[in-house]
MARMARZA-161584 format. One record per residue (C-alpha): residue number from 1; x, y, z. Coordinates in steps of 0.02 Angstrom, whole numbers, plus 50000, padded with zeros to 5 digits. Each point is the difference from the previous one (the first is absolute). Example, Ala and Ser with C-alpha at 12.3 -4.5 7.8 and 13.67 -1.06 7.14 Angstrom:
2
+------+-------+-------+-------+
| resi |  east | north |    up |
+------+-------+-------+-------+
|    1 | 50615 | 49775 | 50390 |
|    2 | 50069 | 50172 | 49967 |
+------+-------+-------+-------+
This chain:
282
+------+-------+-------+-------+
| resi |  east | north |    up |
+------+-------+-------+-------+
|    1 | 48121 | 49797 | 49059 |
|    2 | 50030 | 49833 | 50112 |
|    3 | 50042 | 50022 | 50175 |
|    4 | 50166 | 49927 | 50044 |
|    5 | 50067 | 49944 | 50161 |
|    6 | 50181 | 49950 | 50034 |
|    7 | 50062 | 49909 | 50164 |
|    8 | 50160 | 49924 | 50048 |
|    9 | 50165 | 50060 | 50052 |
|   10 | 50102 | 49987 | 49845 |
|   11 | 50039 | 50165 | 49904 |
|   12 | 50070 | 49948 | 49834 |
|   13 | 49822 | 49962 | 49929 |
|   14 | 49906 | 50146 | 50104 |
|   15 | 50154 | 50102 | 49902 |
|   16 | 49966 | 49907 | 49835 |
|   17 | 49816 | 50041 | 50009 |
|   18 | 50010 | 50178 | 50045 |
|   19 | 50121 | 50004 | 49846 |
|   20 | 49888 | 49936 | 49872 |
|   21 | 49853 | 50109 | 50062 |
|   22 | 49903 | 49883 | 50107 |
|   23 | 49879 | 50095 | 50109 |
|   24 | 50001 | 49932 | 50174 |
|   25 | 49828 | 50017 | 50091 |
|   26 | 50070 | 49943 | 50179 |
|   27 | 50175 | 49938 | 50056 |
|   28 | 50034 | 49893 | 50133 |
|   29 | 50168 | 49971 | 50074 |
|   30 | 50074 | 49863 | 50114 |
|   31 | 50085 | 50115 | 50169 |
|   32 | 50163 | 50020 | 49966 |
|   33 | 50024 | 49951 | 49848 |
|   34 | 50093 | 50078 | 49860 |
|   35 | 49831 | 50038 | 49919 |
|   36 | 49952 | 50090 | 50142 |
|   37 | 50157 | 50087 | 50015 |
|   38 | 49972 | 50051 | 49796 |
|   39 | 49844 | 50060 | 50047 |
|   40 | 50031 | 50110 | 50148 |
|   41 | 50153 | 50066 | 49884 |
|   42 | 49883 | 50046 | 49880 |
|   43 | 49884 | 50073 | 50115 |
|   44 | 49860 | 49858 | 49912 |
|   45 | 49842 | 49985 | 50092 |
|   46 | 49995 | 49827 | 50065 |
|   47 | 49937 | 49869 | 50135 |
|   48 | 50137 | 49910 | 50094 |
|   49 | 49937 | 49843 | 50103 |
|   50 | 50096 | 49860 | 50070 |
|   51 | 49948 | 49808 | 50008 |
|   52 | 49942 | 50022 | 50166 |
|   53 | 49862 | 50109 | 49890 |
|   54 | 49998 | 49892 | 49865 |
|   55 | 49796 | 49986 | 50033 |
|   56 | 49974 | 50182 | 50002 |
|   57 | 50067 | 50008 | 49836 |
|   58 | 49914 | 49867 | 49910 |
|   59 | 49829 | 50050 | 50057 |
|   60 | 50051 | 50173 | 49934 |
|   61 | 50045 | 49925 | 49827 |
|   62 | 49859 | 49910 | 50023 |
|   63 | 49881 | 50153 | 50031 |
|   64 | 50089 | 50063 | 49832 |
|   65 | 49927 | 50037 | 49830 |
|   66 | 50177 | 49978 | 49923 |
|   67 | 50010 | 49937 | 49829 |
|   68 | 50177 | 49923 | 50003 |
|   69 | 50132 | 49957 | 50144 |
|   70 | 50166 | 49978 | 49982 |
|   71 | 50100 | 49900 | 50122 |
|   72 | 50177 | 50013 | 50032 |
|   73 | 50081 | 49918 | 50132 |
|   74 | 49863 | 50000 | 50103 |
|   75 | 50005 | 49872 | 50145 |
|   76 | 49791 | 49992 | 50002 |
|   77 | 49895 | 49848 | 49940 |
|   78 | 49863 | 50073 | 49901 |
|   79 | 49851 | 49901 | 50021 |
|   80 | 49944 | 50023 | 49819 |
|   81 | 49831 | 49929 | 50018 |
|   82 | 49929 | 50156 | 50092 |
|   83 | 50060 | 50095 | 49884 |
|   84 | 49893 | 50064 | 49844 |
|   85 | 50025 | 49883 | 49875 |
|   86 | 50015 | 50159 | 49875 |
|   87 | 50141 | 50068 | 50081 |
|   88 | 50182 | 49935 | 49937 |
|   89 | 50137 | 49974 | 50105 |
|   90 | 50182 | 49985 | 49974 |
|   91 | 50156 | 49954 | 50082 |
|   92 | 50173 | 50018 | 49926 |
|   93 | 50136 | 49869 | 50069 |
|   94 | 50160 | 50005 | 49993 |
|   95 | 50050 | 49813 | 49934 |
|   96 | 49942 | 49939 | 49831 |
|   97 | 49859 | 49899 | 50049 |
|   98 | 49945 | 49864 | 50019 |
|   99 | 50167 | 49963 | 50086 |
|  100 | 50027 | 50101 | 50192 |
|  101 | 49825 | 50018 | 50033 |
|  102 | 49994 | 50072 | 50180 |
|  103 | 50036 | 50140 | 50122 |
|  104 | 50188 | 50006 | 50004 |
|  105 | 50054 | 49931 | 49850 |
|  106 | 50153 | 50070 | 49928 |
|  107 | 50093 | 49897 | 50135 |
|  108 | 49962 | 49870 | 49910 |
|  109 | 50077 | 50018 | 49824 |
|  110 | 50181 | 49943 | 50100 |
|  111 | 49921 | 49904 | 50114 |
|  112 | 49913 | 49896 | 49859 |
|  113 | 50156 | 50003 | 49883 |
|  114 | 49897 | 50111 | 49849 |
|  115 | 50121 | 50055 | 49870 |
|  116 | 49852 | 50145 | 49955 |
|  117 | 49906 | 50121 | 50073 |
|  118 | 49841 | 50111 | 49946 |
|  119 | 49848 | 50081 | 50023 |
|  120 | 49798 | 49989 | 49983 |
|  121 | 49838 | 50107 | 49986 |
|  122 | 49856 | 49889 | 50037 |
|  123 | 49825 | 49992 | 50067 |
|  124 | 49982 | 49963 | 50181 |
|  125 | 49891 | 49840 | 50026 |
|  126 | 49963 | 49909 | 50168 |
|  127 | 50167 | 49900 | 49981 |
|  128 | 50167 | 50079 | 50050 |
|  129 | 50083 | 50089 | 49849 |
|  130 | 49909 | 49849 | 49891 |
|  131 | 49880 | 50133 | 49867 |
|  132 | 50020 | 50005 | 49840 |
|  133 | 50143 | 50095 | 49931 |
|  134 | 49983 | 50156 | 49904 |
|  135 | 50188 | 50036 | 49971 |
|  136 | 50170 | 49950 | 50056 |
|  137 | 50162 | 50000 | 49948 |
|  138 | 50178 | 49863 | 50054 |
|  139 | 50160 | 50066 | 49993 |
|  140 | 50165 | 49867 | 50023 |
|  141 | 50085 | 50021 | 50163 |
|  142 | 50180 | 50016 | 50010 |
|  143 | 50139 | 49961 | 50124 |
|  144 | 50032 | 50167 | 50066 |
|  145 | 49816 | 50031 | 50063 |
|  146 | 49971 | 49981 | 50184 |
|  147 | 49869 | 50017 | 50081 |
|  148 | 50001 | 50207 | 50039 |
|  149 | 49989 | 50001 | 49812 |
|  150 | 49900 | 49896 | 49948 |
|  151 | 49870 | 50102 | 50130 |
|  152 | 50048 | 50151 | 49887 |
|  153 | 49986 | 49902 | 49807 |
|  154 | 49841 | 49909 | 50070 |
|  155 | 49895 | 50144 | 50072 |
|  156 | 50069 | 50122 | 49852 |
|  157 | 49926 | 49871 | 49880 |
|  158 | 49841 | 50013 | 50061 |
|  159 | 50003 | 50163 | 49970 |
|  160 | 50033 | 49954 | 49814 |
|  161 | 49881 | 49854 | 50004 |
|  162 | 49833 | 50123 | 50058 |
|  163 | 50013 | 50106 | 49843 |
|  164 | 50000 | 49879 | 49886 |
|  165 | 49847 | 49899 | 50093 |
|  166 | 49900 | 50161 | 50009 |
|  167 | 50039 | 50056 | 49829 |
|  168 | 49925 | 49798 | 49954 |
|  169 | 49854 | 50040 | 50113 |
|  170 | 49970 | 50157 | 49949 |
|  171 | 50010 | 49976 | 49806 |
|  172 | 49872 | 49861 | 50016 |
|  173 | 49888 | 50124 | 50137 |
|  174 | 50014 | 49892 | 50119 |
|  175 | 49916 | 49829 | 49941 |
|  176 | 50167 | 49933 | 49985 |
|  177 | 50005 | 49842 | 50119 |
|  178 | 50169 | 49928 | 50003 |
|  179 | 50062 | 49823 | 49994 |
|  180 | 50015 | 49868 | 50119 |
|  181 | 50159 | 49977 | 50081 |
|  182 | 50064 | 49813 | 49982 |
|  183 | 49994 | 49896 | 50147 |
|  184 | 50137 | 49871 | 49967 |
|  185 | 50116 | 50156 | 50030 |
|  186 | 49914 | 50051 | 50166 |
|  187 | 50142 | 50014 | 50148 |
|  188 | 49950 | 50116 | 50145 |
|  189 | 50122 | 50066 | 50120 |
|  190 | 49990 | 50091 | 50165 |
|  191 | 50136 | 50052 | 50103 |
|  192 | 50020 | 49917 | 50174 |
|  193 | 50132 | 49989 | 50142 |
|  194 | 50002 | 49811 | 49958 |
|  195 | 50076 | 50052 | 49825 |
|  196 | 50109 | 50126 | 50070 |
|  197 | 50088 | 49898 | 50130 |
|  198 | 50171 | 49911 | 49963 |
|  199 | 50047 | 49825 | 50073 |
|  200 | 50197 | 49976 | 49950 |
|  201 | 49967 | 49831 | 50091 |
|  202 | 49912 | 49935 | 49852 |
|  203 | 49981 | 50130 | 49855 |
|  204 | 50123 | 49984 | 49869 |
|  205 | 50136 | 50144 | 49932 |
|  206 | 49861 | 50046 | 49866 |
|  207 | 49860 | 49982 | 50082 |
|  208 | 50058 | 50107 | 50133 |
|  209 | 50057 | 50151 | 49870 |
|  210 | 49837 | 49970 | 49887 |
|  211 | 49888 | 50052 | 50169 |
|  212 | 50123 | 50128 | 50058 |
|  213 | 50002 | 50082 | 49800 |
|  214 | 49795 | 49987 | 50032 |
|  215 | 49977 | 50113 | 50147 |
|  216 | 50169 | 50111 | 49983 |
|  217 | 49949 | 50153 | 50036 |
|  218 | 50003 | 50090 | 50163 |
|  219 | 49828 | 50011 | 50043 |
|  220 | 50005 | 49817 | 49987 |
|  221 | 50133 | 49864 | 50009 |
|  222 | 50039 | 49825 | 50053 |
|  223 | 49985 | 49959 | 50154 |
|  224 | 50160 | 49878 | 50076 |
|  225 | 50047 | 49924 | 50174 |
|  226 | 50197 | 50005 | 50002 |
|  227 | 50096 | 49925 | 50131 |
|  228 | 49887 | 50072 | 50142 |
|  229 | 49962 | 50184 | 49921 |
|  230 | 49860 | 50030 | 49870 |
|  231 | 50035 | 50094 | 49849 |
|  232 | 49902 | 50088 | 49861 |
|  233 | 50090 | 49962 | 49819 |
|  234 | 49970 | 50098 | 49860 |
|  235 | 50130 | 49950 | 49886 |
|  236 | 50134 | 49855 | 49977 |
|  237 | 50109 | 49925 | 49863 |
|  238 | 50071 | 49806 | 49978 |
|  239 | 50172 | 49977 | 50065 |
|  240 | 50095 | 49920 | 49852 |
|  241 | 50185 | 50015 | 50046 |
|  242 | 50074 | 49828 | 50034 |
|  243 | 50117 | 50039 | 50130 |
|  244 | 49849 | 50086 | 50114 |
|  245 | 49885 | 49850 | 49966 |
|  246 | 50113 | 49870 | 50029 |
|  247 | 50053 | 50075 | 50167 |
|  248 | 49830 | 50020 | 50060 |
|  249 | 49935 | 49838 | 49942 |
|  250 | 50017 | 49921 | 50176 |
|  251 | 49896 | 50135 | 50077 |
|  252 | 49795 | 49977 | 50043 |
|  253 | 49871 | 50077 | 49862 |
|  254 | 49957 | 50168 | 50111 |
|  255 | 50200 | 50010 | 50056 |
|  256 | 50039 | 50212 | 49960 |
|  257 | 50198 | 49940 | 49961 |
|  258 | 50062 | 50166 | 49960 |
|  259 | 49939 | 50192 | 50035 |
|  260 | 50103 | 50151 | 49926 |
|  261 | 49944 | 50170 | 49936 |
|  262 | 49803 | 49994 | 50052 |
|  263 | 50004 | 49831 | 49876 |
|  264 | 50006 | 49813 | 50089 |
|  265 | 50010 | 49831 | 49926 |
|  266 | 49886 | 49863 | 50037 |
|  267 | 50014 | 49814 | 49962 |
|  268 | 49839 | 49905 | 49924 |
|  269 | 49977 | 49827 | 49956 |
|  270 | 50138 | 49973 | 49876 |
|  271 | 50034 | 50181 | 49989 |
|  272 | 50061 | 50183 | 50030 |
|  273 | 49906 | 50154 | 50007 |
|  274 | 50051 | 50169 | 50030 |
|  275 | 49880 | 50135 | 50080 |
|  276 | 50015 | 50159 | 49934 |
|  277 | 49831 | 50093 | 50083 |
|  278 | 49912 | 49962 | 50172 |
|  279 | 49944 | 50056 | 50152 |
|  280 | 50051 | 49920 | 50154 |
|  281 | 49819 | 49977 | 50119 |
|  282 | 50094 | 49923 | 50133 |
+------+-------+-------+-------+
């Protein structure tokens, strides 16, 4: 029977391999996270460690006689040379690769105006999500998803997306090695305070909603300087009524023109917009 290893903080694909009857040697879970929450639930033996202990852990793995890892949403590098070059590991990501490679990627799919998102099993190499792809799958976004759930579609996915790449690995016992993801579709994205911060001085109306759609959920948000008080903004919608534009048009980009009802209105360059979730900083 191989040994099996699972690390990340993720629980959709922990859940999906429990389900299918994997048989998890060792599990290691990111502090805090809602695999280590899962686990606790459960009462699951496990090793929590933090990044500060990021070193403790990989000489650990690297001490180990595992046959197989799987990674999921795990924020450590693997330095995949000193591993054993019989031992297999895998990382599921939650974009359909080879487009969002990177840490925090799902802010991307608005940011980067995708009209899909998706999935992927595939081996870790010593690039950044760049292996060779086992199995993925691309679903076609729609309007109504924000960003809360697309979180939710995205990471349930890749629930979806680990059975079928283990049942593909485990049919062919293993040898299976994937293929090569393309790289004239590489993009990468991270997410940074640069990204996150609004200039109404000289961002247009939809460049200004695409970032704020990017990062709209509370534990994240845009990050604005408005007429001397800085503001977190979560969620905002163009201002198409003619009368309210063509009253405000005289006002500065950054000008709030109107506040009513926990809402308020501010003028762009050659635009409206109306705030409908923030928190005022300052």
């Amino acid at each position: 029977m191989k040994k099996i290893v699972f690390i990340g903080s993720r629980v959709h694909v922990y859940k999906a391999a429990i389900t299918i009857g994997v048989s998890l040697y060792k599990v290691y879970a990111l502090r805090g996270s809602f695999l280590e929450m899962e686990l606790m639930k459960q009462g699951v033996e496990h090793m929590s460690f933090s990044m500060k202990e990021k070193n403790v852990v990989l000489d650990d793995l690297l001490a180990s006689d595992f046959d197989i890892l799987i990674s999921n949403g795990c924020p450590i590098l693997f330095p995949v040379q000193k591993f054993n070059s019989e031992q297999i590991l895998l990382n599921i990501h939650p974009t359909y690769l080879p487009h969002l490679q990177g840490k925090t990627p799902l802010n991307g799919v608005f940011y980067l105006s995708y009209d899909f998102y998706g999935a992927t099993m595939h081996f870790i190499d010593h690039g950044i999500d760049t292996g060779n792809i086992i199995y993925q799958k691309k679903v076609k976004l729609t309007p109504d998803v924000d960003l809360g759930l697309l979180y939710n579609l995205s990471l349930s996915l890749e629930g979806n997306v680990f059975e079928q790449g283990w049942k593909l690995l485990k049919n062919s016992q293993f040898k299976f090695n994937g293929y090569p993801q393309s790289k004239s579709d590489e993009t990468y994205f991270n997410r940074s305070d640069e990204k996150r911060t609004l200039d109404f001085r000289i961002m247009d109306t939809e460049l200004i909603l695409r970032k704020i759609k990017s990062f709209g959920i509370l534990t994240q948000g845009c990050l604005a300087e408005l007429e001397g008080n800085s503001y977190l903004i979560f969620d905002a919608e163009k201002i198409i009524h003619p009368r309210l534009v063509e009253q405000t048009k005289s006002d500065i980009p950054g000008a709030v023109v109107l506040k009513y009802d926990e809402k308020f209105l501010v003028r762009t360059l050659g635009g409206l917009i109306k705030v409908t979730r923030f928190k005022q900083l300052t």
